[in-house]
C-alpha positions as CSV (number, residue, x, y, z in Angstrom):
1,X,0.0,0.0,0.0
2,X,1.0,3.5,-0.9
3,X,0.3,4.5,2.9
4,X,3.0,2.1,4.6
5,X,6.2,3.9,2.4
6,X,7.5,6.1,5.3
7,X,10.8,8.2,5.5
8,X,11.6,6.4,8.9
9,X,10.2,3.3,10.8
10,X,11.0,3.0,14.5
11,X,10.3,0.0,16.2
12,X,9.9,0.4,19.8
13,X,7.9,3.1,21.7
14,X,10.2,3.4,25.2
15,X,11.9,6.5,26.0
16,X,14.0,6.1,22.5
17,X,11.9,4.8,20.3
18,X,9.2,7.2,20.8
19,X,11.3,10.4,21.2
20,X,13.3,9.7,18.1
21,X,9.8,8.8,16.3
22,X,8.7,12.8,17.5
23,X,11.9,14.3,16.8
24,X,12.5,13.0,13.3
25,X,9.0,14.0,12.9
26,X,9.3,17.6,13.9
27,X,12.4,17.6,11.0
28,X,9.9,16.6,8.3
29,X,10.0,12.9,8.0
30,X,7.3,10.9,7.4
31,X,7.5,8.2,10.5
32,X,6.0,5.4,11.7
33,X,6.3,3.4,15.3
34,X,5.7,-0.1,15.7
35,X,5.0,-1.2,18.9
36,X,4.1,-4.7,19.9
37,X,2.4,-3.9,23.3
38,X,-1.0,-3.1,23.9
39,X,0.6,0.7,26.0
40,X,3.2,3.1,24.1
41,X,6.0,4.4,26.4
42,X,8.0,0.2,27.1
43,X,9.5,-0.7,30.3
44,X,10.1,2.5,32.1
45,X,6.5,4.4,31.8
46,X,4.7,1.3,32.4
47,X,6.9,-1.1,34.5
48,X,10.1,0.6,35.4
49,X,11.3,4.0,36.0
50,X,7.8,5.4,36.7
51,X,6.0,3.0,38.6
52,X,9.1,2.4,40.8
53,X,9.4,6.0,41.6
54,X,5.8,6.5,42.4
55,X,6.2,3.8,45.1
56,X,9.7,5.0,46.6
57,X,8.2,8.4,47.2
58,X,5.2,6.9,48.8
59,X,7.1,4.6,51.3
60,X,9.2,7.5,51.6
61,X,6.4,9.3,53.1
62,X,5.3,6.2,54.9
63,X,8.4,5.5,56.5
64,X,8.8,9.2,57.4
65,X,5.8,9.3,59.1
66,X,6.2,6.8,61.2
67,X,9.9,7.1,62.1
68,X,11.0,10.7,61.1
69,X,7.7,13.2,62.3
70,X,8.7,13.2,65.9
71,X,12.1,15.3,65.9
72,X,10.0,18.1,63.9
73,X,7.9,18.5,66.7
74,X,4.8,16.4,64.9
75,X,3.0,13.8,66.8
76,X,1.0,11.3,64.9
77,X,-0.8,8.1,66.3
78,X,-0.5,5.0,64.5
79,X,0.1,4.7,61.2
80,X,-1.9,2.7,59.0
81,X,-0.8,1.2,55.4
82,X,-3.5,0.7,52.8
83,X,-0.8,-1.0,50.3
84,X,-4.3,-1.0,48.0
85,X,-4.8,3.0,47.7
86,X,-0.4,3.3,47.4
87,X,-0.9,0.8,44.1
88,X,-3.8,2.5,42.8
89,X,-1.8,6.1,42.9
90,X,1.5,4.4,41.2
91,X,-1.2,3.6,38.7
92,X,-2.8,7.0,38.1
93,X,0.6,8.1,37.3
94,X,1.4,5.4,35.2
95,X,-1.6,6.2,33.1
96,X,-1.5,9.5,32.9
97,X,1.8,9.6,31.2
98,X,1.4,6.8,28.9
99,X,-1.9,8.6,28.0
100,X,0.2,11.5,26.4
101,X,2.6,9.7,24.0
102,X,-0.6,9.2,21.7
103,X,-1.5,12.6,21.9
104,X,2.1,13.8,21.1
105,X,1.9,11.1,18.1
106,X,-0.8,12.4,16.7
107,X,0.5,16.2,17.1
108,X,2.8,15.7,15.2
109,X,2.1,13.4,12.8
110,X,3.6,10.2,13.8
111,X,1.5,7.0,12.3
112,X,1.2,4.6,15.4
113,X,1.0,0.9,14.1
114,X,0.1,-2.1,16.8
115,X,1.7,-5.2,16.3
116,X,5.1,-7.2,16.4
117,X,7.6,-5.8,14.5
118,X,10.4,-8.1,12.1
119,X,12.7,-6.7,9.7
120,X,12.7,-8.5,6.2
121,X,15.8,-7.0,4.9
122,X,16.7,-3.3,4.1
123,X,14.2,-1.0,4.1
124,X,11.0,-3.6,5.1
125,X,9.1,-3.9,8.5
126,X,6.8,-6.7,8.5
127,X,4.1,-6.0,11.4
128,X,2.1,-9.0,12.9
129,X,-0.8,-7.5,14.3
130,X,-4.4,-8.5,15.6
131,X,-5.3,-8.3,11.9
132,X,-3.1,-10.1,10.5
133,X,0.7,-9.4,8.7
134,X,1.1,-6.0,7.4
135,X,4.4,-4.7,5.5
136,X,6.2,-1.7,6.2
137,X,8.7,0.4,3.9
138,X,11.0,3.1,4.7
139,X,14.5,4.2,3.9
140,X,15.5,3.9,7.6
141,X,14.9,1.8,10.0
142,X,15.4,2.2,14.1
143,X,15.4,-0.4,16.6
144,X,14.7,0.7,19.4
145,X,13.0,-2.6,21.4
146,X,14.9,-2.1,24.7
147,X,15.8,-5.2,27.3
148,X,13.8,-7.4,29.8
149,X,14.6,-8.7,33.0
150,X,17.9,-11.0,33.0
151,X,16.8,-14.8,33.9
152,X,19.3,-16.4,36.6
153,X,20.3,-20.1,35.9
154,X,19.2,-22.1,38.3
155,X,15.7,-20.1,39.4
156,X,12.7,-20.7,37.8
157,X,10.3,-17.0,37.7
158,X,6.5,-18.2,38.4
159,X,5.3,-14.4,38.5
160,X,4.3,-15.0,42.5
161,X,6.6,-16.0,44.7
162,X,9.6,-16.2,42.3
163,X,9.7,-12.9,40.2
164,X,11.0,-10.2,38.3
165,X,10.6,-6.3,38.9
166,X,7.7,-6.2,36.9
167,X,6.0,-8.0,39.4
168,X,7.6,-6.8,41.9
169,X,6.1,-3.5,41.5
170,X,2.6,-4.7,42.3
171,X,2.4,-7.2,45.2
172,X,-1.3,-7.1,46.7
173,X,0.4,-7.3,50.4
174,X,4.2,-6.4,52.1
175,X,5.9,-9.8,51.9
176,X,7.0,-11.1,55.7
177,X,10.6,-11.9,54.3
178,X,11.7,-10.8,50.8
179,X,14.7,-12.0,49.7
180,X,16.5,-10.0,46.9
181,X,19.0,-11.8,44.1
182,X,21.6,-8.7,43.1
183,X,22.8,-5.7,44.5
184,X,21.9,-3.2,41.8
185,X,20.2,-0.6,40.8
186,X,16.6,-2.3,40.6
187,X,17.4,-4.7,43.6
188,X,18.1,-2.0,45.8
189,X,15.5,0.5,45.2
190,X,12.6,-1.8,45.3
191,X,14.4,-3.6,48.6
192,X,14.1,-0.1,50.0
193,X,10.0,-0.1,48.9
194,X,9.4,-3.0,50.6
195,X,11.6,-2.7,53.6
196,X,10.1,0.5,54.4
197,X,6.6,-0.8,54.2
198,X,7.4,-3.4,56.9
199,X,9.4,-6.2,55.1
200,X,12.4,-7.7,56.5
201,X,14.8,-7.4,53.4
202,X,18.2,-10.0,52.3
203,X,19.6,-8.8,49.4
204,X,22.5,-11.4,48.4
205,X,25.1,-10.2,45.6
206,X,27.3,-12.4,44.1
207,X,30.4,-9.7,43.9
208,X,32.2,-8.5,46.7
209,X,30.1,-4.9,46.9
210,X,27.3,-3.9,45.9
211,X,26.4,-1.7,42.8
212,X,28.9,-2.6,40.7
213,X,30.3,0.0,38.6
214,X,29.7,2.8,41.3
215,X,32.9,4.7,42.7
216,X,34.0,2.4,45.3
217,X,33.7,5.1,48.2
218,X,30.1,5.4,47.3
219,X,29.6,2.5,47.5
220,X,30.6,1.4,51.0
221,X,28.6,4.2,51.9
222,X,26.0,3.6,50.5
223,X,26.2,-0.2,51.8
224,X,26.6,1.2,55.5
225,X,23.6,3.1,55.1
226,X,21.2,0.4,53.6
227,X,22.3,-2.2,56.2
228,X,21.5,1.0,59.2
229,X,18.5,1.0,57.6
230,X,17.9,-2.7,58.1
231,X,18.2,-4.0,55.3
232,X,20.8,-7.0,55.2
233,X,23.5,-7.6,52.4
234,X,25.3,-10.5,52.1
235,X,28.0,-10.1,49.5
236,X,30.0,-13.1,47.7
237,X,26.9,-14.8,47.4
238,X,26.3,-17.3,44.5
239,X,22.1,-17.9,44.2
240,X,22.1,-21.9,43.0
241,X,18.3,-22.2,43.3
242,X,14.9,-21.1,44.6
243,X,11.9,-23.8,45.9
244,X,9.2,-22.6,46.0
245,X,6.8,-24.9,48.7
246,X,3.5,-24.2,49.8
247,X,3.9,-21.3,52.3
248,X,7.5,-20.4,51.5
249,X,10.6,-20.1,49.2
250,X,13.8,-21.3,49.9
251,X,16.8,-20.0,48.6
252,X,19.7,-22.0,47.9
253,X,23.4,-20.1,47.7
254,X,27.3,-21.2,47.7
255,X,29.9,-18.7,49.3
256,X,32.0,-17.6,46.5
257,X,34.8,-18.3,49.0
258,X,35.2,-20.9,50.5
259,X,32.2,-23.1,48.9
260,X,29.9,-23.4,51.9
261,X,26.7,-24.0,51.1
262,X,23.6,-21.6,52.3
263,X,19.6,-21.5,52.1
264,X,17.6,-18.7,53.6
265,X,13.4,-19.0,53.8
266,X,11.5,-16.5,52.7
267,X,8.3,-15.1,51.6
268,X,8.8,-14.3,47.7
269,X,12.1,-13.8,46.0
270,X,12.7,-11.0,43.4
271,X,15.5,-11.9,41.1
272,X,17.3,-8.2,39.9
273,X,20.4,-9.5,38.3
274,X,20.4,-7.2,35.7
275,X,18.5,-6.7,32.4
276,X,19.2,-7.9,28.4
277,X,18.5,-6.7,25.2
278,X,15.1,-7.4,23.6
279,X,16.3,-8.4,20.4
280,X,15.1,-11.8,19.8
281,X,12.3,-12.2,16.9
282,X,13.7,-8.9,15.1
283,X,15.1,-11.0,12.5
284,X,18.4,-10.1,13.1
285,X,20.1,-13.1,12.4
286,X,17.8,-13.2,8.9
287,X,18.4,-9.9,8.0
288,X,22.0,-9.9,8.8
289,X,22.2,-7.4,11.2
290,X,25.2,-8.7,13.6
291,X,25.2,-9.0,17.6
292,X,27.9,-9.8,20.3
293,X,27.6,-12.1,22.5
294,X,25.1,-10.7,24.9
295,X,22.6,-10.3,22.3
296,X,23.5,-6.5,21.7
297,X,23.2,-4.8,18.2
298,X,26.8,-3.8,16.8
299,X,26.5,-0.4,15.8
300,X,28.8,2.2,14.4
301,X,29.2,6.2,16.2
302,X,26.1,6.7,13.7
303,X,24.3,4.1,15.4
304,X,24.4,2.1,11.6
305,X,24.1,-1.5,12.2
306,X,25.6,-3.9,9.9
307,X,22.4,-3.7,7.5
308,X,22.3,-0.2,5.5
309,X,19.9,1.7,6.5
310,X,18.9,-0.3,9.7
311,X,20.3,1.8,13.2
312,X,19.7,0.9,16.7
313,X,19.5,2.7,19.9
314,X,19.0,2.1,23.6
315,X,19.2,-0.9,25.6
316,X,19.6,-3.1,22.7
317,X,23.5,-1.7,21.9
318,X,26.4,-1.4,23.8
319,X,26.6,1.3,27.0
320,X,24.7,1.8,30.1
321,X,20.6,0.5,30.0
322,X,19.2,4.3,30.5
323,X,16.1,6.1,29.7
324,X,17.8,8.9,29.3
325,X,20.6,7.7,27.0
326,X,18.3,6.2,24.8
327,X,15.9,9.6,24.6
328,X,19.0,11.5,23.6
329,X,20.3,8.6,21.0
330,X,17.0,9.1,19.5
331,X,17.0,12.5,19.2
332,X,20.7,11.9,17.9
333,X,20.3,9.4,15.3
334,X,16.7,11.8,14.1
335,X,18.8,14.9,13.8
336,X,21.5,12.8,11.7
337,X,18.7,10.6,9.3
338,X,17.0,14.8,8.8
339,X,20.5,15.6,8.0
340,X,21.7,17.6,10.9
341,X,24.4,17.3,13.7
342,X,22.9,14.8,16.0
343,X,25.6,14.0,18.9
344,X,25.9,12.5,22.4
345,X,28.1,12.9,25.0
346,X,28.9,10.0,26.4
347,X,30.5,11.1,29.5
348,X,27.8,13.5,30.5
349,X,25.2,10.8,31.0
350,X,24.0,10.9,34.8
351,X,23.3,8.0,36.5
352,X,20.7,8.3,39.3
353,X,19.5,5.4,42.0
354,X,16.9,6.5,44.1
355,X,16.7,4.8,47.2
356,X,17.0,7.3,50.3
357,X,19.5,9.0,50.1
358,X,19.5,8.8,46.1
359,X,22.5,8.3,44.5
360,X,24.1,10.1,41.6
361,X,27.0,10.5,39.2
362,X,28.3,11.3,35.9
363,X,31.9,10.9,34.6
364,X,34.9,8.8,35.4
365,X,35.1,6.6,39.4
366,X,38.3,6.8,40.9
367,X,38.9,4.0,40.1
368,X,38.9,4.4,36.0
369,X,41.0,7.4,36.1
370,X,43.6,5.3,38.7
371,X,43.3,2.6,36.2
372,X,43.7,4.1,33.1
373,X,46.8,6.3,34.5
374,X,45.1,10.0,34.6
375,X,46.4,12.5,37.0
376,X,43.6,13.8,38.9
377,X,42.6,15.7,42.1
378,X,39.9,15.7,44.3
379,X,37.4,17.7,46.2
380,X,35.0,15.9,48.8
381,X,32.1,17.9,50.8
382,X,29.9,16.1,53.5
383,X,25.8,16.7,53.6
384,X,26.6,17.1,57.8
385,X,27.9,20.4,57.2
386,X,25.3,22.0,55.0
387,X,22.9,24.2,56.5
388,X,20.2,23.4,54.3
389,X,20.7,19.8,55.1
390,X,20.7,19.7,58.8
391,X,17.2,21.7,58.3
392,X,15.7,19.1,56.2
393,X,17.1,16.4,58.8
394,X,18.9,14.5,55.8
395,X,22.6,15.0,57.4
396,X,23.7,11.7,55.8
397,X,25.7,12.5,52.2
398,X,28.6,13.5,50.5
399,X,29.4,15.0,47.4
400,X,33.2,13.7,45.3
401,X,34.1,15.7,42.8
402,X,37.4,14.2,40.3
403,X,39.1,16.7,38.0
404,X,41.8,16.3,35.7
405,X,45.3,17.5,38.3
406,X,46.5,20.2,35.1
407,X,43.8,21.8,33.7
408,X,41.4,21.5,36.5
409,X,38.2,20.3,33.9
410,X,36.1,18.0,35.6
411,X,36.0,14.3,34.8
412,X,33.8,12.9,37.6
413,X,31.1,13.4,40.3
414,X,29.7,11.1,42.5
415,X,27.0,12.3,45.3
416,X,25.4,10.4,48.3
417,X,22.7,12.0,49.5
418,X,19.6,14.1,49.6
419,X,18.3,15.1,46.2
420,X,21.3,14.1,44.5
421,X,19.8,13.4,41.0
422,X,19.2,17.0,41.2
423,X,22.3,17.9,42.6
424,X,24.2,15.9,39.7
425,X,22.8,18.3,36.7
426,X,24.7,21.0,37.4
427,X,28.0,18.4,37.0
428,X,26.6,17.1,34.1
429,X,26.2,20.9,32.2
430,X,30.2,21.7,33.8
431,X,31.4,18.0,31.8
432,X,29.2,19.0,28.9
433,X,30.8,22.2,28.5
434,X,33.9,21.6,29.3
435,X,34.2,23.2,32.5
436,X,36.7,23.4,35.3
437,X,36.1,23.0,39.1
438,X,37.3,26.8,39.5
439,X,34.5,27.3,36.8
440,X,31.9,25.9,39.0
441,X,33.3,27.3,42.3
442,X,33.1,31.1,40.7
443,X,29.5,30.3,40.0
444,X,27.4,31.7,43.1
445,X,25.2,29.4,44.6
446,X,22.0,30.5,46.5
447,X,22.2,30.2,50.3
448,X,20.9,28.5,52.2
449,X,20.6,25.2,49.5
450,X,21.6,21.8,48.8
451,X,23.9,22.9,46.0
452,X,26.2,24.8,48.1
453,X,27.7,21.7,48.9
454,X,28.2,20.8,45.3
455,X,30.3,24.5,45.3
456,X,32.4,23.3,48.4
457,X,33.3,20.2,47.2
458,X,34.6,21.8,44.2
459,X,36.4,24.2,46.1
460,X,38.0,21.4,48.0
461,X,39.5,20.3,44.6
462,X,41.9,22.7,45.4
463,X,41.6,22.9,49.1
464,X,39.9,25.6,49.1
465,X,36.4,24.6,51.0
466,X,35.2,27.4,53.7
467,X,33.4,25.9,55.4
468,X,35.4,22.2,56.7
């Protein structure tokens, strides 16, 4: 048909696919978006990013209530926890931003098609909807499918007892004992949900530390402040197996030293061991398109795959699984298919984790620039000494700034503590640009705020902090 010749198909609608499918639009391109499920907007509107946050701010304000009132002066009675009305809520807002991807389609112009997308070699999409097979032309293609939990050998998922975030984000009551399988991102924050809401939480990594990848110091922070906050972490843990009986799960686990063997009982399991690439049924292999051994697309700096005309962004390549990577990669690989300058910066992607206190960064750890031989110095500030801190009774933090020991640009930030996926922006604009810590520490910050202790820190590069 006439109709399905497009400029640009994109399949995917998640945080890349449908921001590349609006941007390429808004530059004049004719574009369709495939998308396989019944909601636009993938993993992180409807079962990830959003849905996660929604409930760490409300047992935040749960927890806060019952534990944190009192030292304002506020005296409350007993708190009570309808779980029902918190799920309903992380709904509402689930809905009400998928809700606005179709109107955004249809402002500007982008054709949304239901149905599971496979490429049939350059320039075809075959769609396999409700109605049967429809094909798709265009003189680009994007993938942009994203990733699904990671399985763990050894533990079987039965979407009750045994399961995956998804599932994890909707229990009808707070399990007794949850037992969480990896010390990441996911792990962690929805361990911090469900502690907070009354569940004794055991979170067993297989490394030696948990969140792997973060600056080292942060990290055994962080892991002193989770395990104050009751949640246990048992590191150098290998998970063998989970059996699931008729009131409870048992988890089976080898010490990674050593070779004893563990099992710990619990209520439900949530296995967080990372996430991979959705590329299966694309018709890579068919098409030619080549993937490593991880199941990631092989791209080029234009995002090209090995098929002309076919790119891929997001999860589904190589480089940290991030909603905000794959938004700008879309925008990116839009602005270069309408013939412009599309770009990212790699080293100015933030990373945030928000558990209480959230965690941030952007940039090099410590440990890459001791690795890779880079002179550096830096500047460390602590939340204790903050004004603005002490008022909002969220003492516990620190902010690390790395920056090259000659030219003084900055090549790393790392923050523990209140707000600090805000707090991390202003870093991520000073890499983006360029910028020096002296840049930064000329800038004035208002007083009295959190990002004063972004400025001291900075200051402390060269040993110049006021106020410690």
């Amino acid at each position: 048909m006439a109709d399905d010749r497009y400029d640009l198909i994109v399949i995917g609608s998640g945080p890349g696919g449908y921001v590349c499918a609006i941007r390429a639009a808004q530059l004049g391109l004719r574009v369709a978006c495939v998308e396989k499920d019944k909601t636009l907007g993938g993993t992180c509107l409807n079962v990830g990013c959003i849905p996660s946050k929604a409930l760490l701010e409300s047992s935040e304000r749960y927890a806060a209530v019952e534990h944190a009132l009192g030292e304002h002066g506020v005296e409350v009675g007993k708190v009570r926890l309808d779980l029902a009305k918190m799920m309903e809520r992380k709904r509402g807002i689930v809905d009400d931003l998928v809700s606005g991807i179709p109107m955004l389609f249809k402002k500007n112009r982008v054709v949304d098609v239901r149905g599971h997308g496979r490429i049939d070699g350059a320039g075809t999409v075959v769609v396999t909807g409700e109605d049967g097979e429809r094909t798709l032309s265009a003189d680009a293609i994007v993938i942009a499918t994203g990733s699904e939990p990671a399985p763990l050998r050894g533990v079987d998922f039965d979407g009750e007892r045994v399961v995956t975030s998804t599932e994890a984000l909707s229990f009808e009551e707070v399990p007794g004992h949850l037992v969480v399988v990896g010390a990441g991102v996911i792990g962690l924050e929805l361990g911090s949900v469900w502690r907070r809401l009354g569940s004794k939480v055991t979170v067993l990594e297989y490394l030696d530390e948990i969140l792997p990848g973060t600056d080292a110091e942060i990290a055994r922070l962080a892991r002193k402040v989770f395990t104050d906050q009751g949640i246990e972490i048992v590191t150098g843990a290998a998970v063998q197996s989970a059996k699931v009986s008729r009131k409870k799960v048992t988890v089976g686990w080898k010490e990674r030293e050593g070779g004893a063997e563990r099992t710990v009982s619990c209520d439900r399991v949530l296995v967080a061991v990372g996430r991979r690439p959705f590329t299966d049924g694309l018709g890579c292999d068919e098409a030619g398109i080549e993937r490593d051994e991880r199941g990631r697309i092989r791209v080029g700096e234009d995002y090209q795959t090995s098929l002309d005309g076919v790119y891929a962004i997001g999860d589904v390549i190589a480089g940290p699984m991030l909603a905000h990577k794959a938004s700008d990669e879309g925008i990116a690989i839009a602005e270069l298919l309408a013939g412009q300058q599309g770009h990212v910066t790699y080293d100015a992607i933030p990373s945030v984790i928000y558990t209480h206190p959230e965690i941030a960064s952007v940039g090099r750890t410590q440990e890459q620039l001791e690795e890779a031989g880079v002179a550096f110095k830096r500047g460390r500030y602590k939340f204790n000494h903050n004004g603005r801190a002490m008022a909002l009774g969220d003492r516990t933090g620190l902010v690390k700034i790395l920056a090259h020991a000659e030219t003084g640009r900055i090549l790393g930030a790392h923050v523990l503590g209140a707000r600090a996926g805000d707090l991390i922006a202003e870093i991520v604009l000073a890499i983006e640009m360029g910028a020096t810590a002296e840049d930064v520490a000329r800038t004035v910050h208002a007083h009295p705020t959190l990002s004063e202790i972004v400025r001291e820190a900075v200051l402390d590069v060269d040993r110049r902090s006021i106020h410690q």
